[in-house]
C-alpha positions in Angstrom: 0.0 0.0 0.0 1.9 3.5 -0.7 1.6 6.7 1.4 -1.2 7.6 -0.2 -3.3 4.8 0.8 -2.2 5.0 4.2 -3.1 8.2 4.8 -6.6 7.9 3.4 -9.3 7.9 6.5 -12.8 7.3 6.9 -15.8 9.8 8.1 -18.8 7.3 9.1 -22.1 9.1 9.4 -23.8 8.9 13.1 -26.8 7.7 14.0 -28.3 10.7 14.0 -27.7 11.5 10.1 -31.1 11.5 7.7 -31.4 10.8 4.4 -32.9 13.7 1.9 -36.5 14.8 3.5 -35.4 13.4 7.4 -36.0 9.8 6.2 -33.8 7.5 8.2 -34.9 4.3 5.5 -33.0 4.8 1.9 -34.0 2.8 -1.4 -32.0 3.0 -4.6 -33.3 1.4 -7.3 -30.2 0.6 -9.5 -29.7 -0.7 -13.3 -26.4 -2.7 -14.4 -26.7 -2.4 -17.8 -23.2 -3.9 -18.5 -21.1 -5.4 -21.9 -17.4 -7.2 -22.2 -14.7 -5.8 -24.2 -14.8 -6.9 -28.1 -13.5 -10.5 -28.0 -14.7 -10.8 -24.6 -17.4 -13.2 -23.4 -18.7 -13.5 -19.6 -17.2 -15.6 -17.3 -20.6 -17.3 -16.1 -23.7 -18.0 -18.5 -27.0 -19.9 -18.1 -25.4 -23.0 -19.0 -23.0 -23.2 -15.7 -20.2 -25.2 -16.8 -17.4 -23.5 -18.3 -15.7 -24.0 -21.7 -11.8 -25.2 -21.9 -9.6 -22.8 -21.8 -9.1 -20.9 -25.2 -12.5 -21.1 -26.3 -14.8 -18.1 -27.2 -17.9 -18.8 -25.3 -20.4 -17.8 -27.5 -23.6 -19.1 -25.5 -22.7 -17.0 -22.3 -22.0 -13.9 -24.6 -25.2 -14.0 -26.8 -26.8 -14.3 -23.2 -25.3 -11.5 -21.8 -26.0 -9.6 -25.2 -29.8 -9.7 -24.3 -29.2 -7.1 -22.1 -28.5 -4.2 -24.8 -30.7 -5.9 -27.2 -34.2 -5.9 -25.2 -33.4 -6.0 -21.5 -32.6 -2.3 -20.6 -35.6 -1.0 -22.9 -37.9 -3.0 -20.0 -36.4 -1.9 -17.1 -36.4 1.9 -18.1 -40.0 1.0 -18.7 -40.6 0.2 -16.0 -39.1 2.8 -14.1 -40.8 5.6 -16.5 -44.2 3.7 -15.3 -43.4 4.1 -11.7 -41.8 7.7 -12.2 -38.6 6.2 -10.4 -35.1 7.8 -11.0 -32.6 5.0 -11.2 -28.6 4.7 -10.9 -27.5 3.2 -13.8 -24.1 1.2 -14.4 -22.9 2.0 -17.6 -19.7 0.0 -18.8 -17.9 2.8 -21.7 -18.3 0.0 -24.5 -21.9 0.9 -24.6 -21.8 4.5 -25.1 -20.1 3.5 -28.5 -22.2 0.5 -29.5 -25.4 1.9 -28.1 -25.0 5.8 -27.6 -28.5 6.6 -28.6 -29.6 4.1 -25.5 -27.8 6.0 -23.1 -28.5 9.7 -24.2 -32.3 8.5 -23.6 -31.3 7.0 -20.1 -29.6 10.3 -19.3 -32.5 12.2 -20.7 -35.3 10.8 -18.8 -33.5 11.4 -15.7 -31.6 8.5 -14.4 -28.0 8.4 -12.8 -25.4 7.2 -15.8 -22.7 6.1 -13.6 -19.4 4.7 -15.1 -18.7 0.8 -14.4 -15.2 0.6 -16.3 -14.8 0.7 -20.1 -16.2 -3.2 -20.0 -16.5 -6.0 -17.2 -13.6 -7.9 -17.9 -11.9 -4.4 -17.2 -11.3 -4.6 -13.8 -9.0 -1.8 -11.4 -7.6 -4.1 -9.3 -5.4 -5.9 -12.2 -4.2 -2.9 -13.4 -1.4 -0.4 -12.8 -1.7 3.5 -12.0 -1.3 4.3 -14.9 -3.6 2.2 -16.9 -6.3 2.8 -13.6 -6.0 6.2 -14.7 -6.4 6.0 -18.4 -9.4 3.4 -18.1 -11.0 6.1 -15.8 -10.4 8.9 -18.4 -11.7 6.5 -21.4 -15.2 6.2 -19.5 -15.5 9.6 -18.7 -14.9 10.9 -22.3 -17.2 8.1 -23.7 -20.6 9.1 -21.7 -19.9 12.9 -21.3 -19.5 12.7 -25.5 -23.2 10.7 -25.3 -24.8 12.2 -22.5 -23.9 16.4 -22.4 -22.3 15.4 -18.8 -19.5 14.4 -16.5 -20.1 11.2 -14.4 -20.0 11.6 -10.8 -20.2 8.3 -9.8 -17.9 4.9 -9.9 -18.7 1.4 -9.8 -15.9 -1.6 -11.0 -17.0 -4.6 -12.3 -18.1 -7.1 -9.6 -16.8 -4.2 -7.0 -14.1 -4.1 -6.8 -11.5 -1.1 -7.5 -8.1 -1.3 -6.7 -6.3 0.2 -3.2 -5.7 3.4 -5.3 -8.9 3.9 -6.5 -10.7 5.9 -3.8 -8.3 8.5 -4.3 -7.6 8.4 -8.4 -11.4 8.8 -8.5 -11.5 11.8 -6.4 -8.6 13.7 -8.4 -11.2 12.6 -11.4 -13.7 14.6 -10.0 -15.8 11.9 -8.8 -18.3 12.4 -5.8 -19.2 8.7 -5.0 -18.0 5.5 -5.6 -19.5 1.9 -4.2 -16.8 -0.5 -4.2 -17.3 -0.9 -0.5 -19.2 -3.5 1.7 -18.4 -2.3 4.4 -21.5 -0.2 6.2 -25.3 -0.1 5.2 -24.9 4.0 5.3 -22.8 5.8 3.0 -19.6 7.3 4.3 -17.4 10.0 3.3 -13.2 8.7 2.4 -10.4 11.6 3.2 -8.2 10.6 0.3 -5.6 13.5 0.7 -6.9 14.3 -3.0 -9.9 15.3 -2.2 -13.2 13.4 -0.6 -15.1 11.5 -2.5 -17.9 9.4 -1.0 -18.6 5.9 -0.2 -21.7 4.3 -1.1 -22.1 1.0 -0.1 -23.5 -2.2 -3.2 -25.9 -4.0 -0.5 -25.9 -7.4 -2.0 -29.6 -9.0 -0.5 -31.2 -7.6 -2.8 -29.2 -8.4 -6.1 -30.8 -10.7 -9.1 -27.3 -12.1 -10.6 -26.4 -13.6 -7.1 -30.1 -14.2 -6.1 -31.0 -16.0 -9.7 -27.8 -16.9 -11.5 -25.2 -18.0 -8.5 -28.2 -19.4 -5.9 -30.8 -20.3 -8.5 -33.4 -19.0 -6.3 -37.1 -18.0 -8.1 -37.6 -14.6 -8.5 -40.8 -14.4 -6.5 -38.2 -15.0 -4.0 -36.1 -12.1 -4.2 -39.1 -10.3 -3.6 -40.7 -11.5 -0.7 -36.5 -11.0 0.3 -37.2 -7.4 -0.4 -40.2 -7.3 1.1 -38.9 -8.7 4.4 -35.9 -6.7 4.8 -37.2 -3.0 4.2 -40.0 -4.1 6.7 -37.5 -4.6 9.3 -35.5 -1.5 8.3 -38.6 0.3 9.0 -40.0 -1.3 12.3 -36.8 -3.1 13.7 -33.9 -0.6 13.6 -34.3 3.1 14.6 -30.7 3.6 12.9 -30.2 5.2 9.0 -30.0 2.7 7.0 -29.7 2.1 3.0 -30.9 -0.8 0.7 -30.1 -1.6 -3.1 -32.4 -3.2 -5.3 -30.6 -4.2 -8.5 -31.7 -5.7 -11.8 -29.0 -6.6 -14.4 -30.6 -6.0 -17.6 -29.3 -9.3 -18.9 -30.7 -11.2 -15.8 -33.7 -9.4 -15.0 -34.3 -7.4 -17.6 -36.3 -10.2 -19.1 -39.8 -10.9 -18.4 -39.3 -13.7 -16.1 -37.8 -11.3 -13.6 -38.3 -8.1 -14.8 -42.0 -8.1 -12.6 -39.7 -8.2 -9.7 -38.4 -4.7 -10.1 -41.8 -3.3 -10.8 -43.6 -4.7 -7.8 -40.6 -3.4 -5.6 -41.0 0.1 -6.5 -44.6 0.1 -6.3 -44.3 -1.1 -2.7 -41.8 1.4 -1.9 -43.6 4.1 -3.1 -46.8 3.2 -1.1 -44.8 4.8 2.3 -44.3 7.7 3.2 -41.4 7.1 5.6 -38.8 5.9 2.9 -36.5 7.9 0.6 -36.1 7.0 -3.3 -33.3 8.7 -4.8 -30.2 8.0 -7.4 -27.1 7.2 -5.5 -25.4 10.7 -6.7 -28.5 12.4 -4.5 -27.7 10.2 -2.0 -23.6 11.6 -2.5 -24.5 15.2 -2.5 -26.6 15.0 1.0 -23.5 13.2 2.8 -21.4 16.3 1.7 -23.6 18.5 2.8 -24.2 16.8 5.8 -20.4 16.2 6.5 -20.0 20.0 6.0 -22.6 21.1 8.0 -21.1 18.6 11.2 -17.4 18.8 11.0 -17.0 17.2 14.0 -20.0 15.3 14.5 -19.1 12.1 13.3 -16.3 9.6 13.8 -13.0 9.6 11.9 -11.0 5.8 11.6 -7.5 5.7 9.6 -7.3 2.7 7.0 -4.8 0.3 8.2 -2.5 -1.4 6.5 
């Protein structure tokens, strides 16, 4: 780990902090609409076993294709039915395959948050330098599409390198959420700059749920279901939960329900915030500023 890194701290928000409105309850709605590299195919498909080494796998990439093809078209749907503002993970490759697709998820609203040039891009194999340059690449790419800068980060299955925290914040970047680590968003000192950390929770996810656990997605639902009631009537601290639909998983119609009835149920109470996850950024900043000293600092260790 180099200086940098060691220096970088962590402001965690109290108990006390409030999501947008005083809600202590957060839901973000999220979209991975995701691609591989050319030549690239996913490492897991429908068909589980994997191909020998050297082989293109051309069932798991035409099944991942679905995702550009028809998948994202019904999840924005469905958010434009429900009048919900997504975060939307936007690998690079598809604002030049699909740019047209993107400039209309910018334009109705939604969060276009970069998720590295493609998935088999990931920071934590690279170098500084190439880190740097395959943040660059995605910026250029969807500010050219979409009129404006990206503000938030997400790597490919989550995870960003040791550097990445504070190459993101020299970027310009207010959030990122290649962290686990808390169920509130927290702020990161990086010495370049703060940028701030915005937890992927995982329960409520449909590649994990569907494609690694081969649970139903009737499942995921009454999964949903059950863990924003006890958010709401068995904590009394802030608290955040995902919901995400890949657009390749379920963005098709066997799943796709899922997301719908989820956001009509959230929307039914009053006591919960909906918001992107760059709202969600913006609030902690202000918040941060507003209590200097109101919250509790903790050094990352080697």
């Amino acid at each position: 780990m180099s200086n940098a890194e060691e220096n970088m701290s962590v402001t965690r928000l109290p108990s006390q902090f409030r999501f947008p409105g005083g809600h202590r309850v957060a839901v973000v709605f999220n979209i991975a609409y995701e691609a591989w590299s050319d030549g690239k195919a996913p490492g897991i498909g429908p068909m589980g076993n994997v191909l020998q080494p050297g082989f293109f796998d051309t069932n798991a990439h035409s099944w991942a294709t679905f995702g550009a093809v028809r998948g994202i078209e019904r999840l924005l749907g469905i958010a434009e039915r429900n009048r919900v503002k997504t975060s939307v993970m936007v690998n690079g490759v598809l604002a030049e395959r699909h740019p047209d697709t993107v400039r209309r998820m910018h334009d109705l609203g939604h969060e276009v948050l970069a998720h590295s040039w493609g998935m088999d891009v990931i920071p934590v194999y690279l170098d500084e330098t190439a880190e740097r340059a395959n943040i660059k690449r995605n910026v250029t790419a969807l500010e050219r599409v979409t009129g404006v800068r990206p503000v938030g980060w997400l790597s490919p299955r989550g995870t960003g390198s040791l550097a990445s925290p504070r190459l993101l914040a020299e970027a310009g970047f207010l959030w990122h959420g290649d962290c686990n680590d808390d169920d509130r968003p927290y702020v990161i000192n990086t010495g370049a700059g703060r940028i701030v950390g915005i937890p992927l929770t995982m329960d409520v996810n449909d590649l994990p749920h569907s494609i690694r656990y081969g649970n139903p997605p009737r499942a995921m639902l009454e999964m949903f279901r059950d863990t924003l009631d006890a958010a709401r009537k068995r904590e009394d601290v802030p608290l955040m939960i995902d919901v995400t639909a890949h657009a390749h998983v379920y963005g098709r119609a066997f799943g796709a329900w899922v997301f719908d009835e989820a956001m009509r149920a959230t929307k039914r109470l009053r006591d919960v915030w909906i918001g992107t996850r760059a709202e969600m950024a913006r609030h902690v900043l202000e918040f941060s500023d507003d209590t200097p000293t109101g919250v509790a600092r903790k050094r990352i260790k080697k």
